[in-house]
C-alpha positions as CSV (number, residue, x, y, z in Angstrom):
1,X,-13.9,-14.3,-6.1
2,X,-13.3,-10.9,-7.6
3,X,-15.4,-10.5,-10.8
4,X,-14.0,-10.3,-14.1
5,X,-13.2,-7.2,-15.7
6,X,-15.1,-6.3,-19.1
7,X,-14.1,-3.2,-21.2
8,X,-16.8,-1.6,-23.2
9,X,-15.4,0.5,-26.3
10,X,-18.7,2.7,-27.8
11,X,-18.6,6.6,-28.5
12,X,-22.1,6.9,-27.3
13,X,-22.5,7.6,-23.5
14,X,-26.0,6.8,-23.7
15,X,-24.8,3.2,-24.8
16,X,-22.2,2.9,-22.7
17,X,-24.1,3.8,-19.4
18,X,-26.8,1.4,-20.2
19,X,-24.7,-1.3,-21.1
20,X,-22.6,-0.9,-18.1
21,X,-25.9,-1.4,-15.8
22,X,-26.5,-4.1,-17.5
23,X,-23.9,-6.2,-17.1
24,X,-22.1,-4.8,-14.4
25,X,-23.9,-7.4,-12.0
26,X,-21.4,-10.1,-13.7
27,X,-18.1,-7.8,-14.8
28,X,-16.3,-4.9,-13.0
29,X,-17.1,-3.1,-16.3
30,X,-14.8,-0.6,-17.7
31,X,-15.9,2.1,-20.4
32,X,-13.7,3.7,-23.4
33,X,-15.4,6.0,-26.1
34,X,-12.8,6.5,-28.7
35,X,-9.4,4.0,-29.6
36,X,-6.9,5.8,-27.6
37,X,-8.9,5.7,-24.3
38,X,-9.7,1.7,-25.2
39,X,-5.9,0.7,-25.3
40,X,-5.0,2.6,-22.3
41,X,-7.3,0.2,-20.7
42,X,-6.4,-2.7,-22.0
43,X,-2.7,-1.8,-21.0
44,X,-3.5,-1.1,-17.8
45,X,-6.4,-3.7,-16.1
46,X,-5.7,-5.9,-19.1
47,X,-9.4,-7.0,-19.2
48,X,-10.0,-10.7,-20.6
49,X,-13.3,-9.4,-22.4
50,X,-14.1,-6.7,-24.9
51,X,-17.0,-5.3,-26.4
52,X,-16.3,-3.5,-29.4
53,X,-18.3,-0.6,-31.7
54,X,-16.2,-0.5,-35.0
55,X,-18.4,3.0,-35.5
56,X,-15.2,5.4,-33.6
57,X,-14.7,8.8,-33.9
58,X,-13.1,10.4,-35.7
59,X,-15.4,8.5,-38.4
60,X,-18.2,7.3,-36.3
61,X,-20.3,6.5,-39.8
62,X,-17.8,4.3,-41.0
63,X,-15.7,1.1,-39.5
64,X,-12.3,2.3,-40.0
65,X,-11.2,2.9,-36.9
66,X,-13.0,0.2,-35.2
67,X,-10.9,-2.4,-36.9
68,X,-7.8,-0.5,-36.1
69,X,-8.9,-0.8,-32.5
70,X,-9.6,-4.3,-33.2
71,X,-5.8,-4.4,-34.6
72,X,-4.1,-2.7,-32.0
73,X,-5.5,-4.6,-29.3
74,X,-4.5,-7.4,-30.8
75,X,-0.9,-6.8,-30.5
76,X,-1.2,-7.2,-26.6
77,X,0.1,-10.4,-25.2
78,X,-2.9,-12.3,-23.8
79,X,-4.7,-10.2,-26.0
80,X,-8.3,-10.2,-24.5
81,X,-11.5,-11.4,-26.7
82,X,-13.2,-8.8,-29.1
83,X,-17.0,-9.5,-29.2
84,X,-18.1,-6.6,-31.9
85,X,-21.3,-4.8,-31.5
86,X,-22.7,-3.5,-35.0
87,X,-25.9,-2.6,-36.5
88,X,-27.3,-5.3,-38.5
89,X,-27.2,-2.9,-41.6
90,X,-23.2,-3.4,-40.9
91,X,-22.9,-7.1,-41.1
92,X,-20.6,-7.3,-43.5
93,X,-18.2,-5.2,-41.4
94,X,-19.0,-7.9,-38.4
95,X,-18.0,-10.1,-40.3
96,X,-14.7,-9.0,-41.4
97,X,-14.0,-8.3,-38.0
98,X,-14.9,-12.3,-37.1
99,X,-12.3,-12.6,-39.9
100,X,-9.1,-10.5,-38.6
101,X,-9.7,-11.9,-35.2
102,X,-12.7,-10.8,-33.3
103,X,-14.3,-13.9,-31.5
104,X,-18.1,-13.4,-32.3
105,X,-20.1,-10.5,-33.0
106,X,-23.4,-8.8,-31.9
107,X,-26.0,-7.5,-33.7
108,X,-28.1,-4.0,-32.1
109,X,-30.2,-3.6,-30.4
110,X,-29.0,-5.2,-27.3
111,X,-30.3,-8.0,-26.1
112,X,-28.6,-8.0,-22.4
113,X,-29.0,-11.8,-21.8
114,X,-28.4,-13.2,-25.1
115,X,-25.0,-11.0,-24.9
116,X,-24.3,-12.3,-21.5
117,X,-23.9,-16.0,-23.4
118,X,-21.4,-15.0,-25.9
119,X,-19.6,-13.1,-23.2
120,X,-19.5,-16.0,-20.9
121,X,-18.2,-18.4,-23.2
122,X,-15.6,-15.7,-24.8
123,X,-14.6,-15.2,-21.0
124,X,-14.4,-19.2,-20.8
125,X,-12.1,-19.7,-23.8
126,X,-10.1,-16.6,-23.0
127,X,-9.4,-18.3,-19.3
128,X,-8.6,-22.0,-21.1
129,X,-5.9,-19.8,-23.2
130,X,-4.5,-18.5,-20.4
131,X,-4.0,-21.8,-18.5
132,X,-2.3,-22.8,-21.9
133,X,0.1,-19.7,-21.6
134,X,1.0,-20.4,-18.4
135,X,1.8,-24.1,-18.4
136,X,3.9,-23.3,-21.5
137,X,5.4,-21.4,-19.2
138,X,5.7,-23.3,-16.4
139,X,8.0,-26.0,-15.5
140,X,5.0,-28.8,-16.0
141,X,5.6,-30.6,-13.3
142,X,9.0,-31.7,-14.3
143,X,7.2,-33.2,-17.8
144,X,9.2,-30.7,-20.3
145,X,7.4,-30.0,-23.3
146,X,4.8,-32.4,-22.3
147,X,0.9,-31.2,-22.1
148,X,-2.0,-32.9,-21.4
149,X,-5.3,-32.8,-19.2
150,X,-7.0,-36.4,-20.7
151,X,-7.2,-39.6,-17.9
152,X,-4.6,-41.7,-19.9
153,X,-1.9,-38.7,-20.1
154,X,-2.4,-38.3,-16.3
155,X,-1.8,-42.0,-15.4
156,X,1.4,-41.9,-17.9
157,X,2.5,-38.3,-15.3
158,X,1.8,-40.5,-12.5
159,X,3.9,-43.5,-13.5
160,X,6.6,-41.0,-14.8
161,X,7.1,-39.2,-11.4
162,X,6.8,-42.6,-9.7
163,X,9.8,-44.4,-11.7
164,X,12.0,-40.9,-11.7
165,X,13.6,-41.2,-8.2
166,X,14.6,-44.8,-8.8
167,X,17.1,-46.5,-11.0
168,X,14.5,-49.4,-12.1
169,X,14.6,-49.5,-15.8
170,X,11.4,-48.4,-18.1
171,X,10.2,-49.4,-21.3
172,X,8.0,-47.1,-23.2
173,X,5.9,-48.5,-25.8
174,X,3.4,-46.5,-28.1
175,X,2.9,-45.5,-31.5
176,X,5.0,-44.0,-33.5
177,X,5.1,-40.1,-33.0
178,X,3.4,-40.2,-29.4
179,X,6.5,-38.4,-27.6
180,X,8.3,-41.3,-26.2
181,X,11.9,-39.6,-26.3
182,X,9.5,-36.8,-24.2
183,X,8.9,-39.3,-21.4
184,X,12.4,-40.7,-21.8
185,X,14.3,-37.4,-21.1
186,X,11.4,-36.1,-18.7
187,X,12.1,-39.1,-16.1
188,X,16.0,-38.5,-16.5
189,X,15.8,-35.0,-15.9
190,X,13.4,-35.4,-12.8
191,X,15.7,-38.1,-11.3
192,X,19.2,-38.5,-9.6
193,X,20.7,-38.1,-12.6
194,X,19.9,-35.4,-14.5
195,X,23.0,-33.5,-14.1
196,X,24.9,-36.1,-15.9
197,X,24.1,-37.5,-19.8
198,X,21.4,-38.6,-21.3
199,X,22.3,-40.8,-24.4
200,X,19.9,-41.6,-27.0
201,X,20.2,-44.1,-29.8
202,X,17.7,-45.2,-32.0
203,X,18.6,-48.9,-32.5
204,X,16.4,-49.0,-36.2
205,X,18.3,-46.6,-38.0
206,X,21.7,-47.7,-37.4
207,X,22.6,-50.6,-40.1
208,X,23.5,-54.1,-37.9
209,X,27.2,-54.0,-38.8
210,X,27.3,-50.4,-36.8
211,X,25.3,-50.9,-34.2
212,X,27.6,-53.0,-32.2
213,X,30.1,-50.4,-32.0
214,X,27.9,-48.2,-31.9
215,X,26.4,-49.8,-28.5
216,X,29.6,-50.5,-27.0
217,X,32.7,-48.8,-28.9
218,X,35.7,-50.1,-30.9
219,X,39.6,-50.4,-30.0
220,X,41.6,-49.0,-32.2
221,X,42.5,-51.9,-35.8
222,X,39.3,-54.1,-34.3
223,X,38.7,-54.0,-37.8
224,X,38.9,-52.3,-40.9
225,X,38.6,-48.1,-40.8
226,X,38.9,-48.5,-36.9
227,X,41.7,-46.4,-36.5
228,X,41.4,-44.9,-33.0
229,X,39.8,-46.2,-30.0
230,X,35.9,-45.3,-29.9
231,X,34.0,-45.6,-26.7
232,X,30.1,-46.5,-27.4
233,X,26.9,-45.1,-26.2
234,X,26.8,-47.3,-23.4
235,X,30.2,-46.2,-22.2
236,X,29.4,-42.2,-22.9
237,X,25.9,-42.6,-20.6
238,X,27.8,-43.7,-17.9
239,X,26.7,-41.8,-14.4
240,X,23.2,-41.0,-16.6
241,X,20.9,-42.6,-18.5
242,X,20.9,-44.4,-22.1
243,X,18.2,-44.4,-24.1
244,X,17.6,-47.0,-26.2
245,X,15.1,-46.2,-29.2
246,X,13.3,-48.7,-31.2
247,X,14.7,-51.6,-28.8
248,X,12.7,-54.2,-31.0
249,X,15.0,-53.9,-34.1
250,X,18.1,-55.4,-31.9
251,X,19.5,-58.5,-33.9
252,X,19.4,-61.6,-31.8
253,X,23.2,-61.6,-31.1
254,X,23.4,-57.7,-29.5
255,X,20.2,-58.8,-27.6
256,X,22.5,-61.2,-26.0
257,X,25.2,-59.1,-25.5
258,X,22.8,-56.1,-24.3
259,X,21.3,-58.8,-22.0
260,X,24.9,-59.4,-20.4
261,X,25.5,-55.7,-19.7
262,X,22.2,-55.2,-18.2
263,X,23.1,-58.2,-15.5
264,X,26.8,-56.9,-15.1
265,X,27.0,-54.1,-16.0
266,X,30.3,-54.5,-17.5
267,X,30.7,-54.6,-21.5
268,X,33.7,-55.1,-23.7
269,X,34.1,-53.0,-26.5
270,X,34.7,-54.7,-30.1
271,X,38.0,-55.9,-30.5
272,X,38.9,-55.7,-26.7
273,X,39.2,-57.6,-23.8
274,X,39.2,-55.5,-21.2
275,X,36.0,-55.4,-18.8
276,X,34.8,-52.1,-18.7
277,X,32.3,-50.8,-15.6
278,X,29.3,-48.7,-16.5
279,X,26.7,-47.2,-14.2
280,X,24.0,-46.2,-16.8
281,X,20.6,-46.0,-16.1
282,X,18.7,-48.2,-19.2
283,X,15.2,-46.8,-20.6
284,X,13.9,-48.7,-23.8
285,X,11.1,-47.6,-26.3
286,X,9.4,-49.6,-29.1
287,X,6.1,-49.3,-31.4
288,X,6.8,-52.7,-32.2
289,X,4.7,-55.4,-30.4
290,X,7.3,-57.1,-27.9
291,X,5.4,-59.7,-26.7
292,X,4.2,-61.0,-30.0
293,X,8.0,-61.1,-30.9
294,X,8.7,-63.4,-27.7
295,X,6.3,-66.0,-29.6
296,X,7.9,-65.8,-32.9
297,X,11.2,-66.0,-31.4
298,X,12.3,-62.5,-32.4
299,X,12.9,-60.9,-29.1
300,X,14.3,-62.9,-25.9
301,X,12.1,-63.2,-23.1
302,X,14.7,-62.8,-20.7
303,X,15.8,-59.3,-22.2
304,X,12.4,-58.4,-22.1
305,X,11.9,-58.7,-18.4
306,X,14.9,-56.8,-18.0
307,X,14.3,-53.6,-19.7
308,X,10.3,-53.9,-18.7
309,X,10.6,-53.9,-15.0
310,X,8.4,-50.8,-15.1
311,X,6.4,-50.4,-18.6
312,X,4.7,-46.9,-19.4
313,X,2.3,-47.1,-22.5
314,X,1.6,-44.0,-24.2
315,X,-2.4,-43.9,-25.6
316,X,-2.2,-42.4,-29.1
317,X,-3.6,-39.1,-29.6
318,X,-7.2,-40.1,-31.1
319,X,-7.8,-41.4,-27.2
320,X,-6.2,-38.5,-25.6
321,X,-9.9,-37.0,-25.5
322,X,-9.2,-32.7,-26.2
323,X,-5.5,-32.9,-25.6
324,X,-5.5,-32.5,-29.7
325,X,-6.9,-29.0,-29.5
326,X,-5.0,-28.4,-26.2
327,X,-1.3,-29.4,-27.7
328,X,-2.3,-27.5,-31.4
329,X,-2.8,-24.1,-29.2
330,X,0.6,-24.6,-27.7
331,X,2.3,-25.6,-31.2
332,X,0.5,-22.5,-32.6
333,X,1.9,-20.3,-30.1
334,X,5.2,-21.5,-30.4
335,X,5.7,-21.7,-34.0
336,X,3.5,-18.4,-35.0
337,X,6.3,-16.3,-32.2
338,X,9.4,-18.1,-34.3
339,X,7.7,-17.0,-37.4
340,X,6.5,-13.6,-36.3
341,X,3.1,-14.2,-37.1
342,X,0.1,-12.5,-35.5
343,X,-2.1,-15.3,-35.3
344,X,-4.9,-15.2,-32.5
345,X,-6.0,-19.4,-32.6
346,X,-8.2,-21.6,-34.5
347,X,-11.8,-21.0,-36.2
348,X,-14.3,-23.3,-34.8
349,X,-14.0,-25.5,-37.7
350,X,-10.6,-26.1,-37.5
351,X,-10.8,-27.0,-33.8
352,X,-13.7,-29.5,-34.6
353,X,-11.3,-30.7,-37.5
354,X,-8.6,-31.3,-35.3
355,X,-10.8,-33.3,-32.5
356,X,-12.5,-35.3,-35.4
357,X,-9.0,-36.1,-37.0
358,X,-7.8,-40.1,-36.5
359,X,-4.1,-38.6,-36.3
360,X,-2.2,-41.8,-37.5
361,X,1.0,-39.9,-37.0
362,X,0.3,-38.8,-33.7
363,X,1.9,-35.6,-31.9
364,X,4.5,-35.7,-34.5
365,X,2.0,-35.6,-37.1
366,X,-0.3,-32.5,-35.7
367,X,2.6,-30.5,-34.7
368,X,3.9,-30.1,-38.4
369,X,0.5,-29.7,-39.4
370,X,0.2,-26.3,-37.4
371,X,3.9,-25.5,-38.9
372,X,2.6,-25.7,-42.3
373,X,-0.7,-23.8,-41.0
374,X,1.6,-20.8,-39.4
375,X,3.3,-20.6,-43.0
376,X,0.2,-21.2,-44.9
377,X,-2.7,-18.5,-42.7
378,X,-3.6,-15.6,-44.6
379,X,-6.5,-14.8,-41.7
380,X,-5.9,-14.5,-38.0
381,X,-7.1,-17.7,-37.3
382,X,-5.9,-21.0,-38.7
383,X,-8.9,-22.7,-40.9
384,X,-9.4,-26.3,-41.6
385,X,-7.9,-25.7,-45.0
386,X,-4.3,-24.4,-43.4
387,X,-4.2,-27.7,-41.9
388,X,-5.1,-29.8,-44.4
389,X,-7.9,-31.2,-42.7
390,X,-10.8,-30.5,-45.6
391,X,-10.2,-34.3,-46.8
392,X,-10.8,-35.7,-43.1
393,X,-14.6,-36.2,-43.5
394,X,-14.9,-35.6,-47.5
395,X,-16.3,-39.1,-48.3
396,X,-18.4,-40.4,-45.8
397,X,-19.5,-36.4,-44.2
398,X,-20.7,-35.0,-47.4
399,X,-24.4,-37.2,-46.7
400,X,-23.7,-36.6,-42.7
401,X,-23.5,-33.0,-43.4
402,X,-26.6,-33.0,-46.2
403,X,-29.0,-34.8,-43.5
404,X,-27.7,-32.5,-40.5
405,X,-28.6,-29.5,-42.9
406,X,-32.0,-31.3,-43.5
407,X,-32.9,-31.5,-40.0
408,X,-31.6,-28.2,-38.4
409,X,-33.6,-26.6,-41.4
410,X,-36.5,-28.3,-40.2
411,X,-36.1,-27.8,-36.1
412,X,-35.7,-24.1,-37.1
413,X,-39.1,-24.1,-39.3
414,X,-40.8,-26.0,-36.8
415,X,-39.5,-23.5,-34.0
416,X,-40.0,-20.3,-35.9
417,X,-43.8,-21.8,-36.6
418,X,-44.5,-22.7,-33.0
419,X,-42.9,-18.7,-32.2
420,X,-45.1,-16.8,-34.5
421,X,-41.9,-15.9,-36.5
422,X,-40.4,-14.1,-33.4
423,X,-36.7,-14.7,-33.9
424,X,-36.0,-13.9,-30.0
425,X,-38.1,-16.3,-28.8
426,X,-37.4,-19.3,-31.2
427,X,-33.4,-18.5,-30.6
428,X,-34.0,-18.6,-27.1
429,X,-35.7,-21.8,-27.4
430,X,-32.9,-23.2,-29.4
431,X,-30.3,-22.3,-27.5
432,X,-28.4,-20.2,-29.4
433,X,-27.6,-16.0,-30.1
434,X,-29.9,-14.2,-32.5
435,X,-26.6,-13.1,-34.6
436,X,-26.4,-17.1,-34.7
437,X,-29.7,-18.1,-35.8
438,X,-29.9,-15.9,-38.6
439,X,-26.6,-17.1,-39.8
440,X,-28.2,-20.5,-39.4
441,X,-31.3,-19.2,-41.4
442,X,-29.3,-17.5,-44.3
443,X,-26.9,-21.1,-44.6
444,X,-29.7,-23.4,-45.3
445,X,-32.0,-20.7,-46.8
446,X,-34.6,-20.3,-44.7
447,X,-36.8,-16.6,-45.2
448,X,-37.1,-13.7,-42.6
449,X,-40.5,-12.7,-43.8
């Protein structure tokens, strides 16, 4: 396998050489001393990994043209990940970089392992990305707009592309907001059909005294305001499929004459008498539970078993595992290119905010949070904030978060004690990045001396 490319942007060739010995046992590394030389690079071998020195000439004492660079390579598609490299005297400047988009920073001197870490796991998210660009872009497996990697969404692809080549009818059933038009219109267009309709109607928000000719169409004088002949959904999905929406809010009279057409397939519409043949595929949907209907007597058994012959339940997001951070990278992408905003992904809190979240309104529910978030950013990356999310954990994580704070302060005391003070050794004992643990130190107050 062909190592991955890593561009190193620094005006010293000192630097540059000794950093490209370093790590050129992992990367094919590539080396740019100045901004123009950088994005030629990036245009052409568009590396995944970048290792920035804001300090550029023409102003190699300041940061200006560093986050310029920063800027510009942002504007690439795919844009690759902007580790920055800074004296620790230029924090601040590291840290405004972190801000406008840089994934992590690095503080000099060089510590060649500890910045193999952080470029490993910016090479790992960058690849993860990339997957998520390209199955936006690719035809899914015949799933639409539908992503997911969790074990529950890959038995619901499995039953899809197993009930698509046949006629057999399907009932969805899932909370609301879990994409069951998605699966609806995803097995009509991978089946037989899919060059003729598919006709959705969502059986709840029509009122009782419509639906019937809604379902199966009017003649003309059937009763008041009818005053041309109508043909109904049923009639209009003939050759395709009808989609029946919300199946669980039929009155008990159209449940019988659904029922009729199901076994036939021949309806009448109101006021007629004419038998009329349709060929209409029939998938149902419902967050309602059916079978506790059957035992109150508000949905017939018989109508049940006809719709259900194959029944596809879709998990709700909270048990989807990290399809939540999966789908709110491709909403993010889509939305923030029909807004025309530059926004490179989530901070780590917002990611953890969006895994922790219960999401009671499902896909529905996180997609319109990352429209409001697209409108709402200021930075490059979405914060917990731009997606509302601050409130998720307010009353029961304020104590979770004082007693974590209590014992990382502690394990990094302890650690320090047992090092001798030596900040390499206790952040290698910790697992983490020097740059890290000193953040960790200044957050919960703990003294360099």
């Amino acid at each position: 396998m062909d190592r991955p490319k890593l561009l190193i942007v620094e005006d010293d060739e000192d630097v540059r050489r000794q950093m490209r010995w370093a790590l050129a046992d992992e990367y094919d590394v590539l080396l740019a001393g100045d901004r123009a030389a950088a994005l030629e690079a990036v245009r052409a071998h568009r590396p995944p990994v970048v290792t920035l020195d804001l300090g550029l000439p023409p102003e190699a004492q300041g940061a200006a043209e560093g986050f310029a660079t920063l800027a510009d390579i942002q504007q690439f598609d795919g844009a690759p990940k902007v580790v920055v490299i800074t004296g620790r005297e230029e924090r601040e400047h590291a840290l405004r970089a972190v801000d406008r988009g840089a994934y992590d920073y690095f503080c000099k001197p060089i510590q060649a392992e500890e910045l193999k870490v952080v470029l490993r796991r910016a090479l790992y998210l960058h690849r993860l990305e990339e997957e998520n660009r390209q199955l936006q872009h690719h035809d899914h497996g015949g799933f639409e707009d539908m992503l997911g990697t969790s074990p529950p969404m890959e038995t619901v692809f499995g039953a899809m592309r197993k009930v698509a080549g046949t006629d057999a009818p399907v009932l969805i059933v899932g909370e609301s907001g879990t994409g069951k038009e998605l699966v609806a219109r995803a097995i009509h267009r991978m089946g037989a059909r899919a060059k003729r309709p598919f006709v959705p109607i969502n059986c709840g928000a029509i009122p009782e005294n419509l639906l019937e000719s809604e379902l199966f169409g009017h003649e003309k004088g059937a009763f008041t305001g009818a005053h041309v002949q109508r043909k109904g959904r049923i009639e209009m999905a003939h050759g395709g499929t009808l989609f029946l929406d919300e199946i669980g809010e039929l009155s008990p009279p159209l449940q019988v004459k659904l029922l009729r057409f199901l076994q036939e397939r021949r309806l009448e519409r109101v006021g007629g008498r004419q038998e009329i043949v349709v060929d209409a595929r029939v998938v149902s949907a419902t967050n309602a539970e059916l079978k506790q209907a059957m035992r109150v007597g508000r949905f017939r058994e018989d109508l049940y078993y006809r719709i259900g012959v194959v029944v596809i339940a879709l998990p709700p997001l909270r048990e989807r595992g990290s399809d939540p951070s999966l789908l709110a990278a491709a909403f993010l992408q889509r939305h923030a290119a029909e807004g025309r905003r530059r926004l490179t992904g989530f901070t780590r809190e917002a990611l953890a905010a969006i895994q922790a979240h219960a999401w009671p309104g499902n896909v529905r529910e996180l997609e319109n949070r990352v429209k409001r978030a697209v409108v709402m950013a200021e930075g490059a990356r979405v914060t917990p904030s731009d997606l509302e999310l601050d409130s998720v954990s307010a009353v029961e994580g304020r104590a979770l978060r004082t007693a974590r704070a209590d014992l990382e302060r502690e394990t990094i005391r302890r650690a320090l004690a047992k090092n001798q003070g030596n900040v390499s050794r206790t952040a290698a004992e910790l697992g983490v990045s020097r740059p890290t643990l000193y953040d960790l130190m200044d957050k919960l107050g703990i003294t360099r001396g």
